[in-house]
C-alpha atoms as a printed R data frame, in Angstrom:
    type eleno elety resid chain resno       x       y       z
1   ATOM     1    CA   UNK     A     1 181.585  72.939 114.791
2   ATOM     2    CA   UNK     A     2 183.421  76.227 116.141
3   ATOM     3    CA   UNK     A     3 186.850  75.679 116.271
4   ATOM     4    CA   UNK     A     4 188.506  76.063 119.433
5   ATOM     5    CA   UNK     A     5 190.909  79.162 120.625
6   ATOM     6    CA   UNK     A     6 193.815  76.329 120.494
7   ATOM     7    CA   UNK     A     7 192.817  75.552 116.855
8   ATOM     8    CA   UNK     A     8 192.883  78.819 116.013
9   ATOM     9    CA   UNK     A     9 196.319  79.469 117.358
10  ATOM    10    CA   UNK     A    10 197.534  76.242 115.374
11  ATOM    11    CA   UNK     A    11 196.184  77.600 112.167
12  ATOM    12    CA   UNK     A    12 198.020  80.755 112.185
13  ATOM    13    CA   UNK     A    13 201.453  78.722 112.878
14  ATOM    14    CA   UNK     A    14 200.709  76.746 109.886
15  ATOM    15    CA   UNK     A    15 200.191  79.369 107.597
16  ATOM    16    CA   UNK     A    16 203.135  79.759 104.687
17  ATOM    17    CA   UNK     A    17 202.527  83.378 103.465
18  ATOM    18    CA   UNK     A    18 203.760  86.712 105.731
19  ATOM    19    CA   UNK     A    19 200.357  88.741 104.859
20  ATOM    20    CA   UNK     A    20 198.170  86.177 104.626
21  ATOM    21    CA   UNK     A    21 199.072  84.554 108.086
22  ATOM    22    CA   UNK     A    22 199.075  88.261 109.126
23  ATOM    23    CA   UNK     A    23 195.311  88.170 107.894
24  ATOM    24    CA   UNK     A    24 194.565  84.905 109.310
25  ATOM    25    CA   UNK     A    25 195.774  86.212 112.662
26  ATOM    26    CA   UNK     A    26 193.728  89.261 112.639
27  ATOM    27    CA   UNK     A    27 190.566  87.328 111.280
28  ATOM    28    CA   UNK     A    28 191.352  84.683 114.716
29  ATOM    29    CA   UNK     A    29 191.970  87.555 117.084
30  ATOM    30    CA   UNK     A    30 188.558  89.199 116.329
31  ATOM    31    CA   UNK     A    31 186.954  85.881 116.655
32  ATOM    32    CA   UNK     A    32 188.262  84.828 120.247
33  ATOM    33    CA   UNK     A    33 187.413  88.684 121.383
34  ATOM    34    CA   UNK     A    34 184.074  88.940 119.715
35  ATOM    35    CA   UNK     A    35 183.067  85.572 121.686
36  ATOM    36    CA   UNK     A    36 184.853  87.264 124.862
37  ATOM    37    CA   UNK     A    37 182.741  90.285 124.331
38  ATOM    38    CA   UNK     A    38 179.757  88.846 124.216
39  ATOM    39    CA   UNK     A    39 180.675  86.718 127.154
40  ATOM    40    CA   UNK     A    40 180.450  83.480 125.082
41  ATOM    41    CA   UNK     A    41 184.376  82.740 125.354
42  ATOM    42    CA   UNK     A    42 185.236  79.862 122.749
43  ATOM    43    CA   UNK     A    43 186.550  76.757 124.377
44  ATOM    44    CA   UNK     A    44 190.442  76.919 125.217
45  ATOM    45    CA   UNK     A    45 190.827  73.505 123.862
46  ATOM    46    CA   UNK     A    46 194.209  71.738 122.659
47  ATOM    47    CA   UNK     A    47 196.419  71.525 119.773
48  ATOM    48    CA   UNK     A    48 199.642  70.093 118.808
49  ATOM    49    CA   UNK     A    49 201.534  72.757 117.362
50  ATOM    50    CA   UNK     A    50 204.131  72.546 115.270
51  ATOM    51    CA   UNK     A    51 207.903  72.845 116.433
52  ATOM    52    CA   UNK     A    52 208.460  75.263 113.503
53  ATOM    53    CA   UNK     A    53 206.040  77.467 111.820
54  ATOM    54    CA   UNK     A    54 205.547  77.903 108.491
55  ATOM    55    CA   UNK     A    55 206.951  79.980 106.313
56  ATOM    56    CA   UNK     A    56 207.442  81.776 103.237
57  ATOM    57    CA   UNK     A    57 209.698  80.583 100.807
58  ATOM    58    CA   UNK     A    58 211.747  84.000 101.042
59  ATOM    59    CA   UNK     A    59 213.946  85.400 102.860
60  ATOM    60    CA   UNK     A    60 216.277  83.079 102.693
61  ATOM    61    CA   UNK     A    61 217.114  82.336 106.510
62  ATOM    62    CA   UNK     A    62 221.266  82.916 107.351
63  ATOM    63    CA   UNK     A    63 222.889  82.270 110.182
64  ATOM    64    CA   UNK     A    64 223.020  85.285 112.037
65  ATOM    65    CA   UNK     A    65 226.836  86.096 111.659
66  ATOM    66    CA   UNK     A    66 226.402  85.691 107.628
67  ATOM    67    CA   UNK     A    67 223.573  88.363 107.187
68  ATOM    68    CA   UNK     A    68 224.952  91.419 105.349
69  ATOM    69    CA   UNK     A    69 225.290  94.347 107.093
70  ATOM    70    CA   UNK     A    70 224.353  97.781 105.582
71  ATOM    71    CA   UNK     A    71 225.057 101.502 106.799
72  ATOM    72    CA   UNK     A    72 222.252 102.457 108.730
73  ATOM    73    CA   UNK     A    73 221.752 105.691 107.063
74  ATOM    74    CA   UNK     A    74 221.857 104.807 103.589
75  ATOM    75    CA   UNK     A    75 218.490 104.315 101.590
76  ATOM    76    CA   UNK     A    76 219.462 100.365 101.348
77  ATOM    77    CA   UNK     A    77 220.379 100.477 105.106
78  ATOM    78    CA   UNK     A    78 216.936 102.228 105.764
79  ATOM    79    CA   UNK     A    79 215.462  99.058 103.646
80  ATOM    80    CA   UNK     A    80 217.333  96.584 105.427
81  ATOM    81    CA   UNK     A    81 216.469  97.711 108.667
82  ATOM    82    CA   UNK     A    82 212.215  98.072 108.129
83  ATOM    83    CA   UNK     A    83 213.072  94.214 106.832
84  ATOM    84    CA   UNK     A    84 214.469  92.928 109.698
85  ATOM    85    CA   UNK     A    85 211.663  94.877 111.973
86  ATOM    86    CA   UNK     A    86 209.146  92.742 109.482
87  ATOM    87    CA   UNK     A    87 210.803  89.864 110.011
88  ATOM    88    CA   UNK     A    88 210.773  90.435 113.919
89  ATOM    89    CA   UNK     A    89 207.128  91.497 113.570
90  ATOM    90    CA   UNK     A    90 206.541  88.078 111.718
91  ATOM    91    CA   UNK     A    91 208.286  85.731 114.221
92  ATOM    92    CA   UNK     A    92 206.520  87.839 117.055
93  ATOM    93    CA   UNK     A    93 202.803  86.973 115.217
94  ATOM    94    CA   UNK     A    94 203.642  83.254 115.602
95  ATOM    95    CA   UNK     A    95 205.534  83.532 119.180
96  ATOM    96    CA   UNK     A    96 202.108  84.955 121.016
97  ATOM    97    CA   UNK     A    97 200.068  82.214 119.294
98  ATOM    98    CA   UNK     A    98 202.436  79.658 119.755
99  ATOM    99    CA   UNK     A    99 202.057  80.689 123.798
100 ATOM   100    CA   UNK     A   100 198.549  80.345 123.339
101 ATOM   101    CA   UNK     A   101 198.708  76.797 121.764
102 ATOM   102    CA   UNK     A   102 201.835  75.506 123.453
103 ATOM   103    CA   UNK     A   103 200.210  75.613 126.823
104 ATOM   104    CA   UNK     A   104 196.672  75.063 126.804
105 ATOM   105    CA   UNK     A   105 197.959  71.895 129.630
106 ATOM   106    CA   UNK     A   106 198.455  75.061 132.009
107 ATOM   107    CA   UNK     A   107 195.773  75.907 134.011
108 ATOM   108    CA   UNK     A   108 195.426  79.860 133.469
109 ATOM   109    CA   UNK     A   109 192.607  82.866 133.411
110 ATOM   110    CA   UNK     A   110 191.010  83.964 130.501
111 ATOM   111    CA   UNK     A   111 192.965  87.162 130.807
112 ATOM   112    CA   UNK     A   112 195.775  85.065 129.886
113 ATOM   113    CA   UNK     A   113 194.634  84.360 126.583
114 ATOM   114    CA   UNK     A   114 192.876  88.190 125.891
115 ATOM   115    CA   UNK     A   115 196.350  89.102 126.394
116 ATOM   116    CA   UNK     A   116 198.370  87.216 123.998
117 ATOM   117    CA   UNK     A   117 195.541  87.305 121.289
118 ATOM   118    CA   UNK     A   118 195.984  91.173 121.840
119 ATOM   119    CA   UNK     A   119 199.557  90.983 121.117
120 ATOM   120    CA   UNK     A   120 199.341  88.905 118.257
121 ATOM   121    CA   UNK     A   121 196.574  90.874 116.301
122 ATOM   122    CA   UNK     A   122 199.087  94.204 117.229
123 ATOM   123    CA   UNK     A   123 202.268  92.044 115.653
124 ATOM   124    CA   UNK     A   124 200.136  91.662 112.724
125 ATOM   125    CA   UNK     A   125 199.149  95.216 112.564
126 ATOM   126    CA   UNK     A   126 202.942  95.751 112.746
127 ATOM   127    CA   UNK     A   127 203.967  93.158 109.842
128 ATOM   128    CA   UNK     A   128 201.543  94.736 107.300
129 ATOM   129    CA   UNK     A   129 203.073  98.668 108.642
130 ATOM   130    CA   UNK     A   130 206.680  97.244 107.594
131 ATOM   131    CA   UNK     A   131 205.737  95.759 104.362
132 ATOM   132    CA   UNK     A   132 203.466  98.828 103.411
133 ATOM   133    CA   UNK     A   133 206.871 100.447 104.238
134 ATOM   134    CA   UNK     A   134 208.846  98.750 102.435
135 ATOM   135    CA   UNK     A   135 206.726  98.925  99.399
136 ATOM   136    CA   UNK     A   136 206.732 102.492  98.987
137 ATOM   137    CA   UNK     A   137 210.593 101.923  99.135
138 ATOM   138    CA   UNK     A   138 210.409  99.851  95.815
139 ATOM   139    CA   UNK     A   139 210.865  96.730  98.025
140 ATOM   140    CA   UNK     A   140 209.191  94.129  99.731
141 ATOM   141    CA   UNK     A   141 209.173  91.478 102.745
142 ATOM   142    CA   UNK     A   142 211.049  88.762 101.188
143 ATOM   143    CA   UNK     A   143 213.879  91.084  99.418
144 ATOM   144    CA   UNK     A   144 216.564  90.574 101.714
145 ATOM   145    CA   UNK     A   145 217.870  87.562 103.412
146 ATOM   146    CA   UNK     A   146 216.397  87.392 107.196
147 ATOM   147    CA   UNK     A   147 217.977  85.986 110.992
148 ATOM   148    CA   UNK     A   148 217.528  82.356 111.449
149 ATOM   149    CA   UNK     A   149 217.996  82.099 114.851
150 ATOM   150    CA   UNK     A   150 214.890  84.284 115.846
151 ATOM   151    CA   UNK     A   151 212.883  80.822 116.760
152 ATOM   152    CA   UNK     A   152 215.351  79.711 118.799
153 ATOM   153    CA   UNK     A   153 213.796  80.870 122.029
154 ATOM   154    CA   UNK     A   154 210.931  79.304 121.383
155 ATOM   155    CA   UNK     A   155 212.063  75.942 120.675
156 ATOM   156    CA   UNK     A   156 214.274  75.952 124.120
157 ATOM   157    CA   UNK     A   157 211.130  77.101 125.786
158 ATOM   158    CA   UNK     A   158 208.516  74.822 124.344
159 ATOM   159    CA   UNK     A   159 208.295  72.952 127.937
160 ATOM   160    CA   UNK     A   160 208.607  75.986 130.229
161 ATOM   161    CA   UNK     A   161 205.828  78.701 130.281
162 ATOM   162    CA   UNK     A   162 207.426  80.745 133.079
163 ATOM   163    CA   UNK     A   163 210.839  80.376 130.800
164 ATOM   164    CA   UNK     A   164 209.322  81.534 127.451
165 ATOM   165    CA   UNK     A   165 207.632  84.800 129.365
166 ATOM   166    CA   UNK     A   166 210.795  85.619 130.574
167 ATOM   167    CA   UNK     A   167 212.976  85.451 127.455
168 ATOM   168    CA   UNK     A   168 210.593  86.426 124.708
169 ATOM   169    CA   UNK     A   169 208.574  89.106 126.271
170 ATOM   170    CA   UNK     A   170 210.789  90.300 129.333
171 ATOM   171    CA   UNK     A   171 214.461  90.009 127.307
172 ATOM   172    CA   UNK     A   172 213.299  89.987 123.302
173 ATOM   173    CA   UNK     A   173 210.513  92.441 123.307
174 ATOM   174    CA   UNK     A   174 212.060  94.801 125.931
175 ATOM   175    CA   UNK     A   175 215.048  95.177 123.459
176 ATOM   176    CA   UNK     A   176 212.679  96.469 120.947
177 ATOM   177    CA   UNK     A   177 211.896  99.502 123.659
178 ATOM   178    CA   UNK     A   178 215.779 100.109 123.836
179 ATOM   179    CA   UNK     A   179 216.601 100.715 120.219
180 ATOM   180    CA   UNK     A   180 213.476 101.803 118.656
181 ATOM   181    CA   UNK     A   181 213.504 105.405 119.875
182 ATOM   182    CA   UNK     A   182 217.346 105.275 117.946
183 ATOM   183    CA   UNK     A   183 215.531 103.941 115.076
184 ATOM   184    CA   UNK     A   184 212.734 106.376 115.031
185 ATOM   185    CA   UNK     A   185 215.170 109.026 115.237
186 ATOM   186    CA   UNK     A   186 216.793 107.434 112.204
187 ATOM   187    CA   UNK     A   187 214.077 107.628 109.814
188 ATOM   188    CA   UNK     A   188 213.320 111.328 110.620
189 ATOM   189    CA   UNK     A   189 216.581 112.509 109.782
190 ATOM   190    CA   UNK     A   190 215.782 110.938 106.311
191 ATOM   191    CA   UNK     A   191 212.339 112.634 106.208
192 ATOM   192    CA   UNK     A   192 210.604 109.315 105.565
193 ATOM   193    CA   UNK     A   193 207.685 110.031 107.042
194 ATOM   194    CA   UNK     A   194 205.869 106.885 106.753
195 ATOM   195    CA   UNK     A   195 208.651 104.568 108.355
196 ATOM   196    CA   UNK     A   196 208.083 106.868 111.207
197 ATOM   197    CA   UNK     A   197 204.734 106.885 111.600
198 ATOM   198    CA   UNK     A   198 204.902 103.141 111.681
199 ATOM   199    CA   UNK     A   199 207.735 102.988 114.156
200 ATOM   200    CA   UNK     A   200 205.857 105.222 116.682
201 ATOM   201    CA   UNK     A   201 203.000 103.120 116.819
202 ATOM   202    CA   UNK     A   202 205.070  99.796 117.027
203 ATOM   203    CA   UNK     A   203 207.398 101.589 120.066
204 ATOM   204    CA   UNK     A   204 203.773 102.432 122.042
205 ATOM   205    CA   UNK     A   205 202.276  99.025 121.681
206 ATOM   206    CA   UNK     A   206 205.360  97.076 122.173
207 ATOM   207    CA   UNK     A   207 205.392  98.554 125.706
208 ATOM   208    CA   UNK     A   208 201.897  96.589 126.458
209 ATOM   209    CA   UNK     A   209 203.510  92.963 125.207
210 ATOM   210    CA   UNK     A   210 206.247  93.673 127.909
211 ATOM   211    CA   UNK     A   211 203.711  94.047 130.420
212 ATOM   212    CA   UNK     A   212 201.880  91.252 129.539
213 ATOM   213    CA   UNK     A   213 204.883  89.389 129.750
214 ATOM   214    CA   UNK     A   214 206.197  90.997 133.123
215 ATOM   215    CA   UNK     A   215 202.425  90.357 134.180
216 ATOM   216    CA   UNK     A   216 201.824  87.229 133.901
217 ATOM   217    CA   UNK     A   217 205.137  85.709 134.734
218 ATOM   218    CA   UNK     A   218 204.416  87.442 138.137
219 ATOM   219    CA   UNK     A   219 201.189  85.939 138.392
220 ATOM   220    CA   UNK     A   220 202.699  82.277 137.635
221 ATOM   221    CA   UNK     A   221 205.481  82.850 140.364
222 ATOM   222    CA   UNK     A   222 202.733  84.205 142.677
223 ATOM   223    CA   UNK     A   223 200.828  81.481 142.237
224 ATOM   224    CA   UNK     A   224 203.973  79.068 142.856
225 ATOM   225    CA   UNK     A   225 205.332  80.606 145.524
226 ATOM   226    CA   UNK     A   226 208.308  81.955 143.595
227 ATOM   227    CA   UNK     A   227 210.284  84.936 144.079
228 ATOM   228    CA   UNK     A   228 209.702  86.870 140.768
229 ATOM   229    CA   UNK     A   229 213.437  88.751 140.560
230 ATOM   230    CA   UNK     A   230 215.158  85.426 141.341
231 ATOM   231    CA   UNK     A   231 212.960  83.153 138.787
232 ATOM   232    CA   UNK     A   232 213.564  85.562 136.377
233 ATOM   233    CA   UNK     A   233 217.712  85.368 136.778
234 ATOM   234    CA   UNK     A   234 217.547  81.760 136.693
235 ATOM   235    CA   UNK     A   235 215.542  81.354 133.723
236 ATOM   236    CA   UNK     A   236 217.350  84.101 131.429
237 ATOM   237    CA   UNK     A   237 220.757  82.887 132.659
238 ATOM   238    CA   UNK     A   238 219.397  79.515 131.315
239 ATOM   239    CA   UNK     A   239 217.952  80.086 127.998
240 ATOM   240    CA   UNK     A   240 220.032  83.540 127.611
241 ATOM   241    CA   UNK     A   241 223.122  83.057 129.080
242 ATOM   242    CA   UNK     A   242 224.477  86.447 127.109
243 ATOM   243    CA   UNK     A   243 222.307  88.592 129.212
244 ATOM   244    CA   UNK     A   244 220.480  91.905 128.050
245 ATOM   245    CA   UNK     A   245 223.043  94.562 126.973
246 ATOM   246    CA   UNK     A   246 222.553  97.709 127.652
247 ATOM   247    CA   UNK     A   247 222.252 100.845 127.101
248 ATOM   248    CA   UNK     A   248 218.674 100.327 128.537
249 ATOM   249    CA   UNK     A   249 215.206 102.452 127.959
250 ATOM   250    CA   UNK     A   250 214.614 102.141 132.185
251 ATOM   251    CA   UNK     A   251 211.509 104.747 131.574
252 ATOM   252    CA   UNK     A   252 209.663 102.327 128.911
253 ATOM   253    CA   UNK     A   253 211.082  98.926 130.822
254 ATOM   254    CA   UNK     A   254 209.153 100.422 133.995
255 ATOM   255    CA   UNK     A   255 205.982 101.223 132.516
256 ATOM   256    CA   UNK     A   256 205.791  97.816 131.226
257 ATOM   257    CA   UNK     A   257 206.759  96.475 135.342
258 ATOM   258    CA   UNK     A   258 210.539  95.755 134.783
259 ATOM   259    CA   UNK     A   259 212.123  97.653 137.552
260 ATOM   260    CA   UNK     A   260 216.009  98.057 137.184
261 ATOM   261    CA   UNK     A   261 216.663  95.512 139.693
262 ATOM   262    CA   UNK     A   262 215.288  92.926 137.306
263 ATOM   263    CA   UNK     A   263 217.497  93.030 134.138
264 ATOM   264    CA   UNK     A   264 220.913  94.738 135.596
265 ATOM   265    CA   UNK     A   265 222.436  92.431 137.599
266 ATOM   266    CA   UNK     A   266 222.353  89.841 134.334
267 ATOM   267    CA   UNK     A   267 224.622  91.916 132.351
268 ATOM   268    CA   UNK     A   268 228.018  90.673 131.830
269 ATOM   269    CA   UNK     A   269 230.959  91.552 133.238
270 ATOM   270    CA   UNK     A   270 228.724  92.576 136.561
């Protein structure tokens, strides 16, 4: 029996190992848009997903005051930093299929789903970049300890579909477009030109996933007669009462339909 999209989704969250559940994701993407394609979609159907995925047995996760900080432009800083961007790119695999999953209750379009199985094959894409990175660095995903807090959105969203667009894609993934050009910058200053090859794919993509974030959360409120710009305030100030900080990429948060007027007025102090 064909497993269903939901069952799918579920099986990437439960897988242990960063490049195999990178694999896994890939080999699950081309399945739900193969059957798309061929305009056979594969039923939606339901799972129970875990509240935590799984995960390798390194890094070891710290508390995000206690991991170590490193100069930025040192050759262990320039390590430190494509590990954290793994680890982001990992969390971000299981966050679009946990969306997928989480809320098959929620009646939605099939666009919905292309969307997020999009993402999630890119955030794979992404993982394997950073550890072929690291590699040819003499290191590897797992090296360094990692952020713990990273699945904390998630869990405070796991009820609220509107909520988890908002902070994930909307506040999470439109930080990416603020500091990756800085990073990017970074790495060619140290002539490594693989990191930056890597990086300027990621910073393209990443601008899609905001869309499909800024997308559909207009969609929901459309559909529920909410005003977008206010639903969006109350949710972040909910589940991120710290606000976005800026300095802010306004060019790349635009293309992805985040006008200004959506993410000033929650910075603090204002």
């Amino acid at each position: 029996m064909t497993a269903s999209l939901a069952e799918l989704a579920d099986a990437v969250l439960r897988c242990p190992e960063g490049r195999g559940k990178a694999a896994l994701s890939r080999q699950n993407a081309a399945l739900w848009l193969e059957s798309r394609a061929a305009d056979a979609p594969l039923e939606i159907g339901t799972a129970s997903p875990p509240d935590m995925p799984a995960r390798p047995a390194a890094p070891e996760l710290l508390a995000p005051r206690d991991v170590p900080r490193r100069k930025p432009g040192s050759p262990d800083g320039r390590r430190a930093m494509l590990h954290a961007i793994a680890h982001i790119e990992l969390n971000a695999i299981d966050l679009h299929w946990d969306v997928v999953a989480r809320f098959t209750h929620i009646p939605m379009p099939l666009g919905f789903y292309d969307d997020w199985v999009r993402a999630a094959d890119d955030e794979s894409r992404h993982f394997n970049m950073m550890c072929d990175c690291l590699e040819a660095m003499d290191s590897h995903y797992g090296a360094l300890p990692a952020h713990a807090g990273m699945w904390r959105a998630a869990e405070e969203t796991a009820l609220d579909l509107p909520g988890r667009l908002a902070v994930v894609p909307m506040v999470l993934e439109a930080r990416g477009l603020d500091v990756t050009p800085g990073m990017i910058t970074l790495f060619e200053q140290a002539k490594e030109r693989g990191a930056v090859d890597a990086l300027k794919v990621i910073y393209a993509e990443e601008v899609s996933h905001v869309a499909y974030g800024a997308k559909w959360f207009n969609w929901i409120c459309g559909r529920d007669g909410l005003d977008p710009k206010e639903a969006f305030h109350s949710l972040v100030r909910r589940y991120f009462p710290a606000g976005p900080k800026p300095p802010f990429n306004e060019e790349k948060r635009a293309e992805a339909g985040m006008p200004p007027d959506f993410y000033w007025p929650l910075v603090e102090g204002r």
